[in-house]
C-alpha positions in Angstrom: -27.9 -11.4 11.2 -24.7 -10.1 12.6 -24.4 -6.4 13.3 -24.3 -3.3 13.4 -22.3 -3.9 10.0 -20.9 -1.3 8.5 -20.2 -1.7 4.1 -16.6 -0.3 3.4 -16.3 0.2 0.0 -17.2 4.1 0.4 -13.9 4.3 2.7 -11.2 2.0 0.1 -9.2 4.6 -1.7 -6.1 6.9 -1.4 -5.5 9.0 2.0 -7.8 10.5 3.9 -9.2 7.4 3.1 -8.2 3.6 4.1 -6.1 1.3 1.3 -6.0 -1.7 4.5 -8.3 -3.8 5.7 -6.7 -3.1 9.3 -7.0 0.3 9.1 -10.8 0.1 7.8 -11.3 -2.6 10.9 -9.6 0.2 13.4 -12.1 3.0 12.2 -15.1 0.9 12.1 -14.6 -0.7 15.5 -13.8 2.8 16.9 -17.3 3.4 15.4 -19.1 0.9 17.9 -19.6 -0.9 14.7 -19.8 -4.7 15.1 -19.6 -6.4 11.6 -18.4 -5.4 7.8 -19.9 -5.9 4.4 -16.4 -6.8 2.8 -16.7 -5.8 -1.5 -15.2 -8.3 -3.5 -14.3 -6.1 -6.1 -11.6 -4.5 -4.5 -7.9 -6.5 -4.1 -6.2 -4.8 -1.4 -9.2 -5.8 1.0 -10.2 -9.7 -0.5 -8.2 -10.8 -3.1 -10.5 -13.3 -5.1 -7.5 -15.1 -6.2 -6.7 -16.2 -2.9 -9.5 -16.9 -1.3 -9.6 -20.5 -1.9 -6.5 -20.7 0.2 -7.9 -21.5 4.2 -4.8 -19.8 5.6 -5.6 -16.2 3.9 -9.1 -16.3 4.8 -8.4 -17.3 8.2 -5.8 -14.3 8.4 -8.8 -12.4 7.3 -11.0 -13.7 10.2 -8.5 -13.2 12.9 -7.4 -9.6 11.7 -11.1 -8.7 12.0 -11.6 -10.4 15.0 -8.8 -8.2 17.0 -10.7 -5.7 16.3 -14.2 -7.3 17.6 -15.1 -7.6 14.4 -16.6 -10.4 12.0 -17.7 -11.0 8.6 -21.3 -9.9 7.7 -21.7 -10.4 4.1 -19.5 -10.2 0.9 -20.9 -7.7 -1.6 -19.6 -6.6 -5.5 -19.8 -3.1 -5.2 -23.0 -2.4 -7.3 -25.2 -3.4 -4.3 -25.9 -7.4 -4.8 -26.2 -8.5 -1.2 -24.9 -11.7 -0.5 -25.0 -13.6 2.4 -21.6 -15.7 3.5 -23.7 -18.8 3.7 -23.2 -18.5 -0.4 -19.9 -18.8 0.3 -18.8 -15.9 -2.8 -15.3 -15.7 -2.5 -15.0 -19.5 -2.6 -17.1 -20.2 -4.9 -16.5 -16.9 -7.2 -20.2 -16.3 -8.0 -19.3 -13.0 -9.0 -17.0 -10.9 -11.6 -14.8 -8.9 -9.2 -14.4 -6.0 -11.9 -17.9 -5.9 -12.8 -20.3 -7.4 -9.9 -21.9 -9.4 -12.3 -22.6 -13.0 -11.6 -20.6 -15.5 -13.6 -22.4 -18.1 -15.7 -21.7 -21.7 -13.4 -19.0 -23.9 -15.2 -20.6 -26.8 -17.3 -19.0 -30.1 -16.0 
């Protein structure tokens, strides 16, 4: 378990709050915090349609990590903890707009 880890979603949102994922990372790491739970339900700080892309992730991971942070978990914003071992963004597990998990593909 990685941590502290601080869940952002309570800080995304117009001034005085943070719309960037660098400016969330700058607060919490001013916070002694040491992780973030990242929401998934919010595009300006993981875009879900994206995420497959190694290069945007990676972005993600380095922003984070100038600021001595790392990933903790991903979460939809009605509470569902997930752990990254899921690998949610990737595999889209969950409804960005609702939280809700999405029924798996039949092949």
């Amino acid at each position: 378990m990685r941590g502290p880890s601080l869940f952002i979603a309570q800080y995304i949102g117009p001034p005085p709050l943070f719309e960037r994922l660098a400016d969330i990372a700058a607060f919490a790491h001013g916070l002694g915090f040491r992780a973030l739970q990242i929401p998934v339900h919010d595009g300006r700080i993981l875009d879900l349609a994206r995420a497959e892309d190694s290069d945007y992730l990676q972005a993600i991971e380095t922003l984070l990590a100038d600021h001595g942070l790392v990933i903790s978990e991903l979460r939809p914003q009605r509470g569902m903890s997930v752990h990254l071992s899921f690998d949610v963004a990737r595999a889209h597990l969950f409804d960005a707009a609702t939280g809700r998990r999405v029924p798996a593909a039949s092949a």
